[in-house]
C-alpha positions in Angstrom: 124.6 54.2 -46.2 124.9 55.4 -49.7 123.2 58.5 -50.5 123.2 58.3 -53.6 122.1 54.6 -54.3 118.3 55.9 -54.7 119.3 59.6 -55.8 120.1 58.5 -59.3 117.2 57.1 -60.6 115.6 60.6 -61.4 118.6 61.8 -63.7 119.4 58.2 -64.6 115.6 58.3 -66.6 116.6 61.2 -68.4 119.9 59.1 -69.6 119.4 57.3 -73.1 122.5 54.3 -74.3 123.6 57.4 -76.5 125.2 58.4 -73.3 129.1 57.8 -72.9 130.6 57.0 -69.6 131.5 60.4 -68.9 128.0 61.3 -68.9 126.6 58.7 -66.8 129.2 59.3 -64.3 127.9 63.0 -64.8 124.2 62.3 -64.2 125.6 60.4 -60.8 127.0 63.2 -59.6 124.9 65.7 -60.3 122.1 63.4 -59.1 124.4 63.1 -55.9 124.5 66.3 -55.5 120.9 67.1 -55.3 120.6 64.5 -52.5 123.0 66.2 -50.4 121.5 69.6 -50.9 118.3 68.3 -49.9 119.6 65.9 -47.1 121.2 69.7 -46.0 118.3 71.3 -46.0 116.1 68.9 -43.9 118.5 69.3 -41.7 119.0 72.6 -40.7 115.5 72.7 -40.8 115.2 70.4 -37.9 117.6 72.3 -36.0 115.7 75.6 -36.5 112.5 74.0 -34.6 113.2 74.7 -30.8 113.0 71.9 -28.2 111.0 72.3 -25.6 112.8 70.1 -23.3 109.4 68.3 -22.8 110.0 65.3 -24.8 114.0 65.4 -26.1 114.8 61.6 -27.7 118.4 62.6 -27.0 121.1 60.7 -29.1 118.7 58.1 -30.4 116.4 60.9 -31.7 119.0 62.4 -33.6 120.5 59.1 -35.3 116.7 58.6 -36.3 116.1 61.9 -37.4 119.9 61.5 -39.6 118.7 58.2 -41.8 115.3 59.7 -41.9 116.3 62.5 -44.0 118.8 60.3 -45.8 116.1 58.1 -47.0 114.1 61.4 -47.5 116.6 63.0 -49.7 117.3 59.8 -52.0 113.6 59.7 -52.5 112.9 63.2 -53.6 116.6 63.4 -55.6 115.4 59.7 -57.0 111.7 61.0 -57.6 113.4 64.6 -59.8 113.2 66.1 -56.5 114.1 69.5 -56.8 115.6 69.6 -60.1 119.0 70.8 -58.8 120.5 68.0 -60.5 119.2 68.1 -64.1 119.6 72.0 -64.1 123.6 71.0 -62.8 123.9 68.1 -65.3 122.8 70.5 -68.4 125.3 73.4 -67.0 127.9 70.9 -66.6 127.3 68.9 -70.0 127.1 72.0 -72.2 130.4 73.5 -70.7 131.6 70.3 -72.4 130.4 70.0 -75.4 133.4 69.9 -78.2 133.0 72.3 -80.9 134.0 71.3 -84.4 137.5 72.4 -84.2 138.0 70.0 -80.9 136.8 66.7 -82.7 
């Protein structure tokens, strides 16, 4: 499963055909990123709740609970989600900007 597949389309909106390769690759990325973040931070939130023992789903539960938040974390990175990924993106693509001597 690709985490990123969905993650894109937020940063990928912002892109406009002015937009080299470099950057595009750069938008994925960052947009990557942001999935992973949030796809971390469902997670350890699920492991913070305590189990009661009541009701555990064991190893099924878990595997559920693992594509859930993947599919969770595309949609909110793919939706602007956080806006980790635009605030990384800018950071990233103004580090890289070439001056006038560089051209």
């Amino acid at each position: 499963m690709n985490i990123t597949s969905e993650a894109t389309a937020g940063l990928k909106g912002n892109a406009n055909s002015a937009d080299t390769t470099k950057e595009k690759k750069l938008r994925e990325a960052c947009a990557g990123f942001e999935a992973l973040m949030i796809k971390q931070i469902l997670t350890l939130g699920h492991k913070s709740v305590p189990k009661s023992g009541l009701i555990d789903g064991g190893y099924g539960e878990e595997m559920f609970q693992s594509i859930q938040d993947d599919q969770i974390a595309q949609k909110m990175a793919g939706s602007k989600g956080l806006g980790f990924g635009e605030m990384l993106y800018r950071q990233l693509s103004q580090a890289h900007v070439p001056t006038s001597k560089e051209k």
